[in-house]
N, CA and C of each residue as an Amber inpcrd file, in Angstrom:
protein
   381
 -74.3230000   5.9700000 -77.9640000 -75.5050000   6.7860000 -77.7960000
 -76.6140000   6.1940000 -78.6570000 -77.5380000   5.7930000 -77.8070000
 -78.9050000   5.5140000 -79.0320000 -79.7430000   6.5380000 -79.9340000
 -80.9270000   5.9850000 -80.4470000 -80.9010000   6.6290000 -81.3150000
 -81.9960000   8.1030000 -80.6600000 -82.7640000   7.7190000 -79.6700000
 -83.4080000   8.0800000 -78.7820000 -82.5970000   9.1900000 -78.5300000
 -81.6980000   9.1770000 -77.3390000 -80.4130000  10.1120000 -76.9270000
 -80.1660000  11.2620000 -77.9850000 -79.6820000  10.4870000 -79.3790000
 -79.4520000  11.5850000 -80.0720000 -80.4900000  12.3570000 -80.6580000
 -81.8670000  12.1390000 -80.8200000 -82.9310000  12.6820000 -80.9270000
 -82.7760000  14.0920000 -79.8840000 -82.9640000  13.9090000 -78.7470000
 -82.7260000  14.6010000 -78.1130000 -81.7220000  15.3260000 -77.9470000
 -80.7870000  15.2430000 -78.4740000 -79.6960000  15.8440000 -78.7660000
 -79.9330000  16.6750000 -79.4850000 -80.3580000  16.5380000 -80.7610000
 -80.1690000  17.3210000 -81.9570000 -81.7380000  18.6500000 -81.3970000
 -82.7030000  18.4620000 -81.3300000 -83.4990000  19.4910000 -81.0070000
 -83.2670000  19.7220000 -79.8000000 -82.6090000  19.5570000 -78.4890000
 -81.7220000  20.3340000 -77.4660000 -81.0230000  21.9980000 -78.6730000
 -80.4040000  21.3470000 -79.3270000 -79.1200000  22.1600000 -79.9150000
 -80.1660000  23.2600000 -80.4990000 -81.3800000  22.5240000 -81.1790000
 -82.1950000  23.7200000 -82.3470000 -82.5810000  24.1180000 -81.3560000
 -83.0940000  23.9990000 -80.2470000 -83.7810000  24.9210000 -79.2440000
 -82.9380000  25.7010000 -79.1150000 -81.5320000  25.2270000 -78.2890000
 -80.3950000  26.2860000 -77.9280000 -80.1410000  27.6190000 -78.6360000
 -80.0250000  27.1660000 -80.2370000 -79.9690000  28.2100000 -81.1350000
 -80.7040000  29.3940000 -81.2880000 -82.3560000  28.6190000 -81.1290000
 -83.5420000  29.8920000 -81.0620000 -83.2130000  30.7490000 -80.1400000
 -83.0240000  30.0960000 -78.6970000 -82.6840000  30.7510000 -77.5210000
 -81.6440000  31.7370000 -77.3040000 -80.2670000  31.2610000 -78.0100000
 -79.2110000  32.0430000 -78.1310000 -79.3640000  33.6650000 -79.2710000
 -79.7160000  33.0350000 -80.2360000 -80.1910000  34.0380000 -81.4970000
 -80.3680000  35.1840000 -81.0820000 -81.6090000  35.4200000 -80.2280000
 -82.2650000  36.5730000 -79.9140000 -81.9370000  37.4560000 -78.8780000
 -80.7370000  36.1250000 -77.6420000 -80.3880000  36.8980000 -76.5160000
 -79.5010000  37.5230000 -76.9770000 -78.4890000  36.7130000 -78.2090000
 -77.1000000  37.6250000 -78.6050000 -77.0940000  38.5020000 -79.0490000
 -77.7590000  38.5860000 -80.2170000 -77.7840000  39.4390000 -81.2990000
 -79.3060000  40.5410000 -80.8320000 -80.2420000  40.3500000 -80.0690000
 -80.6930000  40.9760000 -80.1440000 -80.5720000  41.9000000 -78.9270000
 -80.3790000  41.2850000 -77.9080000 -80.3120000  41.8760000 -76.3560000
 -78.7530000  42.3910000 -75.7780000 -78.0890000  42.7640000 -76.7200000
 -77.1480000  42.9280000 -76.9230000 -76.3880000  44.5320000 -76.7050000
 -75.7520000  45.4140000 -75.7480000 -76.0380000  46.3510000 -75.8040000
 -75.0500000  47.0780000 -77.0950000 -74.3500000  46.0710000 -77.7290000
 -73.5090000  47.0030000 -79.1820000 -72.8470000  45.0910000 -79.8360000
 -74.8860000  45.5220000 -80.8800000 -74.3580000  44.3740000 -81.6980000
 -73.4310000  44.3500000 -83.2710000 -72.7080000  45.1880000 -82.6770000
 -71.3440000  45.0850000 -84.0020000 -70.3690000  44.2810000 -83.5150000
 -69.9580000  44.4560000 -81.9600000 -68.2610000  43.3840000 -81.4430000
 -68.9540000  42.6850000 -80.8910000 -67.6550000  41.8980000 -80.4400000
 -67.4120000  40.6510000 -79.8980000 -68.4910000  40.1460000 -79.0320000
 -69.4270000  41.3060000 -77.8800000 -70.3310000  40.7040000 -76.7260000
 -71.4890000  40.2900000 -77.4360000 -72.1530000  40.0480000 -78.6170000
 -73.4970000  39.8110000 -79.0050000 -72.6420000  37.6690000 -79.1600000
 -71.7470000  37.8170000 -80.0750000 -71.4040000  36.4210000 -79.8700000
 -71.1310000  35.8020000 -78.4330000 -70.2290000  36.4430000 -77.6500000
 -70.2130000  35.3290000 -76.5460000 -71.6160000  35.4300000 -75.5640000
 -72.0780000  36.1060000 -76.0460000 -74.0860000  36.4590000 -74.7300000
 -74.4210000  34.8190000 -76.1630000 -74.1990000  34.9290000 -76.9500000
 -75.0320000  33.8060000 -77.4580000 -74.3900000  32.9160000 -77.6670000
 -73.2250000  32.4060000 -77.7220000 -72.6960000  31.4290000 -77.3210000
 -72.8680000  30.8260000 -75.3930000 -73.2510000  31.7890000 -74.4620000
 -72.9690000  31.5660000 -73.2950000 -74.6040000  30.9200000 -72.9700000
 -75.6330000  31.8160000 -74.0960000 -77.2910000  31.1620000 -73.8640000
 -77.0980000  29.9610000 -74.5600000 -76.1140000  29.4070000 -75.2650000
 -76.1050000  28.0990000 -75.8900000 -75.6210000  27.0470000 -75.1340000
 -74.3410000  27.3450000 -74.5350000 -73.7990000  26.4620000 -73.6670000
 -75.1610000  26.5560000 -72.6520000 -75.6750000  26.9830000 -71.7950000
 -76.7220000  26.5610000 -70.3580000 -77.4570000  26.1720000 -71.4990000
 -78.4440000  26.2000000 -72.1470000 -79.7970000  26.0460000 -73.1370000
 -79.5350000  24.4300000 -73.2360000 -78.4690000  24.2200000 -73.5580000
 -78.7950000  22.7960000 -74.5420000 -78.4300000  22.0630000 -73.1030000
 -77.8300000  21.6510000 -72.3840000 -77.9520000  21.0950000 -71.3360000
 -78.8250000  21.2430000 -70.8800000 -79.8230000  21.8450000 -70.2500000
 -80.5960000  22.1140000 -69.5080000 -82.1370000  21.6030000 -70.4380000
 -82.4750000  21.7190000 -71.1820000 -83.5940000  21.0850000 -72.5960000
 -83.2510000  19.4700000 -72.6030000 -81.7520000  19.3030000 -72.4330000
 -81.4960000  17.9490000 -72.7220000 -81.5160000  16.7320000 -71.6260000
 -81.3560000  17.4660000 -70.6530000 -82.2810000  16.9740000 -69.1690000
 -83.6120000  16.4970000 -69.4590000 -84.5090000  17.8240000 -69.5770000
 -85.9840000  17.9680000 -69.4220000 -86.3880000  17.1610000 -70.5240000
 -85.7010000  16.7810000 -71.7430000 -86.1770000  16.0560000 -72.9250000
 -86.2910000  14.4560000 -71.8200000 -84.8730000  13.8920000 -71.5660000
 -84.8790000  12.8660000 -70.5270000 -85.8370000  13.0620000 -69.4840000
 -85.8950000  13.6690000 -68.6160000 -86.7970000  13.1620000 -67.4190000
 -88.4050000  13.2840000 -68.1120000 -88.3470000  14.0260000 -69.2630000
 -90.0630000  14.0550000 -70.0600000 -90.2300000  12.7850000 -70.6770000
 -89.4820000  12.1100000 -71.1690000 -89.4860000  10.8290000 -72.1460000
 -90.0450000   9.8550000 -71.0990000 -91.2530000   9.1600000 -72.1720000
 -91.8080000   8.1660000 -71.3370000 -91.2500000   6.9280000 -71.7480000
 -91.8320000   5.9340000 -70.7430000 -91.0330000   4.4970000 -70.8290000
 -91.2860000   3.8660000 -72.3630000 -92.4000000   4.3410000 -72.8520000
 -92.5770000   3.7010000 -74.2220000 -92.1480000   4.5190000 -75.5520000
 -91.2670000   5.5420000 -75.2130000 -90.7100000   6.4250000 -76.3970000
 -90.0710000   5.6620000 -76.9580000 -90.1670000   6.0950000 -78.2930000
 -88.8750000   5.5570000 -79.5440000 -88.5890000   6.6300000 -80.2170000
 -87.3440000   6.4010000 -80.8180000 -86.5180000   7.5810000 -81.4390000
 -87.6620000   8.0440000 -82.5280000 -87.5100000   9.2780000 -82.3810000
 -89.0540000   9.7340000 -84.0670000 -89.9390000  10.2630000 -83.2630000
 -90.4770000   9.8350000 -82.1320000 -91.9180000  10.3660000 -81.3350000
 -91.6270000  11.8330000 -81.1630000 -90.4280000  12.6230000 -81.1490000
 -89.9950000  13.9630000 -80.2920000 -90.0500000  14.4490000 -82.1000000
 -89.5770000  14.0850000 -82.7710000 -89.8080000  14.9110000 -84.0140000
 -90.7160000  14.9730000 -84.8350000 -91.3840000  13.4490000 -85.0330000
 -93.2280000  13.8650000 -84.7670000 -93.9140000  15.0250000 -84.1890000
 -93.6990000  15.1090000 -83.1710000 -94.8090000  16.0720000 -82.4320000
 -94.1420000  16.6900000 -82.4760000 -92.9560000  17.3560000 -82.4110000
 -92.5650000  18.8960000 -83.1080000 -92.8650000  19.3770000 -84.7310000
 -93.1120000  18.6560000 -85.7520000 -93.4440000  18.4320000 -86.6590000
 -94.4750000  18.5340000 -87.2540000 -95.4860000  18.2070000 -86.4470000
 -97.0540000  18.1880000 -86.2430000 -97.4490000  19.2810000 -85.9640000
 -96.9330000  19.6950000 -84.6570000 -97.1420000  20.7540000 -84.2730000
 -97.0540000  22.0700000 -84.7740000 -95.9620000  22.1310000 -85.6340000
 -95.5800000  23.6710000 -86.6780000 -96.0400000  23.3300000 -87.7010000
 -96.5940000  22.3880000 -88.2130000 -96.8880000  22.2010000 -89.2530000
 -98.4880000  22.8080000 -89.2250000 -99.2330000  21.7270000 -88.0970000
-100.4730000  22.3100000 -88.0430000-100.4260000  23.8790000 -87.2580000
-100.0320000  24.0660000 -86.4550000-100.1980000  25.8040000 -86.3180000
 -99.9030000  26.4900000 -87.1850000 -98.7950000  26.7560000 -87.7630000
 -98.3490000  27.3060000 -88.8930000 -99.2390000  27.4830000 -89.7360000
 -99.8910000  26.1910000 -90.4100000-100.7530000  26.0930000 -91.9220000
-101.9330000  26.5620000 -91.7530000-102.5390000  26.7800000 -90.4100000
-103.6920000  27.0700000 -89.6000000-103.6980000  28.4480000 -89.3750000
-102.6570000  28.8700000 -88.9220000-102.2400000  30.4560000 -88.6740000
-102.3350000  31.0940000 -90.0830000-101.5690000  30.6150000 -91.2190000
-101.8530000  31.2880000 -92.2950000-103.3780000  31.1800000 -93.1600000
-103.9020000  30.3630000 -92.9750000-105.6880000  29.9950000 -93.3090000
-106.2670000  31.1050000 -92.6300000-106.2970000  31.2010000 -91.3060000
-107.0700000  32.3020000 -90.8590000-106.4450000  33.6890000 -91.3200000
-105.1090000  33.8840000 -90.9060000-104.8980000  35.3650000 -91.7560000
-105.3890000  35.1470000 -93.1250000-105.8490000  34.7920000 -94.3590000
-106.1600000  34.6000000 -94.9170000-107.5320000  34.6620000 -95.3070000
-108.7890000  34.1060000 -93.9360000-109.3570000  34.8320000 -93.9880000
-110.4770000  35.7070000 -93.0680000-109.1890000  36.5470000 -92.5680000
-108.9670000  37.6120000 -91.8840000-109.3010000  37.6880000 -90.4180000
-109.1410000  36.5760000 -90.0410000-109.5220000  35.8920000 -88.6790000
-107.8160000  36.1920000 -88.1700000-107.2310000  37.3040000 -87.2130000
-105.9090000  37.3090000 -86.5130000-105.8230000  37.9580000 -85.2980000
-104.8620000  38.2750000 -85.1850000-104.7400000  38.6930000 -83.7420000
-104.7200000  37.5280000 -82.6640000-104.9870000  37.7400000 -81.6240000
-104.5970000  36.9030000 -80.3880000-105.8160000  35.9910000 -80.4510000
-106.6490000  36.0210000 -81.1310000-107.8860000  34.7180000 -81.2000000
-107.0930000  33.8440000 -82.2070000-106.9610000  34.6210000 -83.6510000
-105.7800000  33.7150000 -84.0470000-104.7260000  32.5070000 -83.5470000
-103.9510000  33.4790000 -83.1860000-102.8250000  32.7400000 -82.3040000
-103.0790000  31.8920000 -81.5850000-104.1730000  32.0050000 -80.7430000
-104.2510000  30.8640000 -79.7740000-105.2020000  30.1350000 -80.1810000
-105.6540000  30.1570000 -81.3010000-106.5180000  29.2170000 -82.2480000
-105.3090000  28.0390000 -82.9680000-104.6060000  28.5010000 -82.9750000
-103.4350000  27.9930000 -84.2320000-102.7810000  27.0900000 -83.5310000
-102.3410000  27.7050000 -82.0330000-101.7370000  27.1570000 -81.2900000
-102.3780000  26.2780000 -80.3740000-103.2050000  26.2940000 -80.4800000
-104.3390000  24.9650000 -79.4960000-104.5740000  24.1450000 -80.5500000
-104.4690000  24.3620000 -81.7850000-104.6380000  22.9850000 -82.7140000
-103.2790000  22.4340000 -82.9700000-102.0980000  22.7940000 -82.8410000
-100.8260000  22.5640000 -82.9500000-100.6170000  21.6800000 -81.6330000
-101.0540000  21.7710000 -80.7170000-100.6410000  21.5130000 -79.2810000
-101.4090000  20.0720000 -79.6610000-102.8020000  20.1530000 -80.2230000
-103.9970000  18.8370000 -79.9750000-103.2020000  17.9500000 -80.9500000
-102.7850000  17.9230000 -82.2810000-102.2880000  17.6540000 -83.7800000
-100.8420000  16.9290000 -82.5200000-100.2940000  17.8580000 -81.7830000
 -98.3540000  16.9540000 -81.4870000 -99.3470000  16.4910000 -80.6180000
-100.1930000  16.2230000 -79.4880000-100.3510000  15.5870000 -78.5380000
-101.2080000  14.0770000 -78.8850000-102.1990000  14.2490000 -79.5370000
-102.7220000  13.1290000 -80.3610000-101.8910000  11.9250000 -81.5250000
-101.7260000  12.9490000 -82.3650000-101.5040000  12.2950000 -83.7460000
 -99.5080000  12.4890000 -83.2050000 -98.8740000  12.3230000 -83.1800000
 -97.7990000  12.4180000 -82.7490000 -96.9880000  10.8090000 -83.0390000
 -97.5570000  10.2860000 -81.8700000 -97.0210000   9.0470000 -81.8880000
 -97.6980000   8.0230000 -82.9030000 -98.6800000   8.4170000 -83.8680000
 -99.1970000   7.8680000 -84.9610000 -98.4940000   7.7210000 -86.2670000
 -97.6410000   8.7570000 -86.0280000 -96.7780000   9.4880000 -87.5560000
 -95.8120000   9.1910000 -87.5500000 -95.0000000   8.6330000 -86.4580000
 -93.8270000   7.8530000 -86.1610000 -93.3450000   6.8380000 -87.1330000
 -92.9060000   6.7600000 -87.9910000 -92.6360000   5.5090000 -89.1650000
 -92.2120000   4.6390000 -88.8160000 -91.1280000   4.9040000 -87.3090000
 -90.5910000   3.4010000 -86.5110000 -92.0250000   2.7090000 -85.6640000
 -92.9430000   3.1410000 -85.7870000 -93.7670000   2.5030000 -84.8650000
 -94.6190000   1.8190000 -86.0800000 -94.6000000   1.7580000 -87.6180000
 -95.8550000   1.3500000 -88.0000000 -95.5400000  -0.3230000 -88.3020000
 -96.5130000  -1.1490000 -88.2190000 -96.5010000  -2.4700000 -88.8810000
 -95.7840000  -3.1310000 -87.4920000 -95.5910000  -2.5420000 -85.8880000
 -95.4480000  -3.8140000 -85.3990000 -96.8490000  -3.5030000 -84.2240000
 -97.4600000  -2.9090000 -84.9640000 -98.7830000  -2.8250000 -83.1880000
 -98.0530000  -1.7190000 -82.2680000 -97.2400000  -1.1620000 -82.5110000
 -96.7350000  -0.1970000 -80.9120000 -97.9090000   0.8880000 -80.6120000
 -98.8200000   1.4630000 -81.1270000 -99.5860000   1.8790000 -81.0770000
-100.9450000   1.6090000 -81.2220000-101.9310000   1.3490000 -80.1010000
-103.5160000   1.1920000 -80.8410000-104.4330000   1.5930000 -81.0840000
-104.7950000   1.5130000 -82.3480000-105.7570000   2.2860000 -83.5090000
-106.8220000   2.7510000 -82.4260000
């Protein structure tokens, strides 16, 4: 498996988890037994297959391993740090949010493949 593959691998799985989390434990109609684990074990098994497809058929011909955790990276980093600036000062709610989140989206879609450490010092990218 390259290193690419397992990239995709590993945030397949963190997606799966988010996904599973909330169906098990939260959508759950008696989360004390056994059905909150297998509802989220069962959103884990479909989740990560199905992400780990769409990671493949999304990957372009010039990806390298790092570009997918870049721009996930970027992305929470700048929404996140952005989201808390404006609550801060006192700019929230749904202008917020989709303030935070349109600079998170621009930050992974731009700067993404810039931040890549396997790409610096041979030209794979131009300035």
């Amino acid at each position: 498996m390259d290193a690419l593959r397992l990239e995709h691998l590993v945030w397949a799985a963190l997606f799966g988890l988010v996904v599973a989390a909330p169906l098990g434990f939260f959508l759950a109609p008696d989360p004390t037994g056994f059905v909150p684990f297998a509802l989220a074990a069962l959103a884990f098994v479909v989740a990560v297959p199905l992400v780990f497809r769409a990671f493949a058929f999304a990957a372009s011909p010039t990806a390298e391993a790092g570009d997918v955790t870049a721009r996930f990276a970027s992305f929470f980093v700048v929404s996140f740090t952005l989201r808390l600036g404006l609550d801060a000062v006192g700019f929230g709610g749904l202008a917020g949010n989709v303030v935070s989140l349109a600079a998170g989206w621009l930050a992974a879609t731009y700067a993404a493949t810039r931040l890549n450490p396997r790409r610096w010092g041979r030209g794979g990218v131009s300035a």
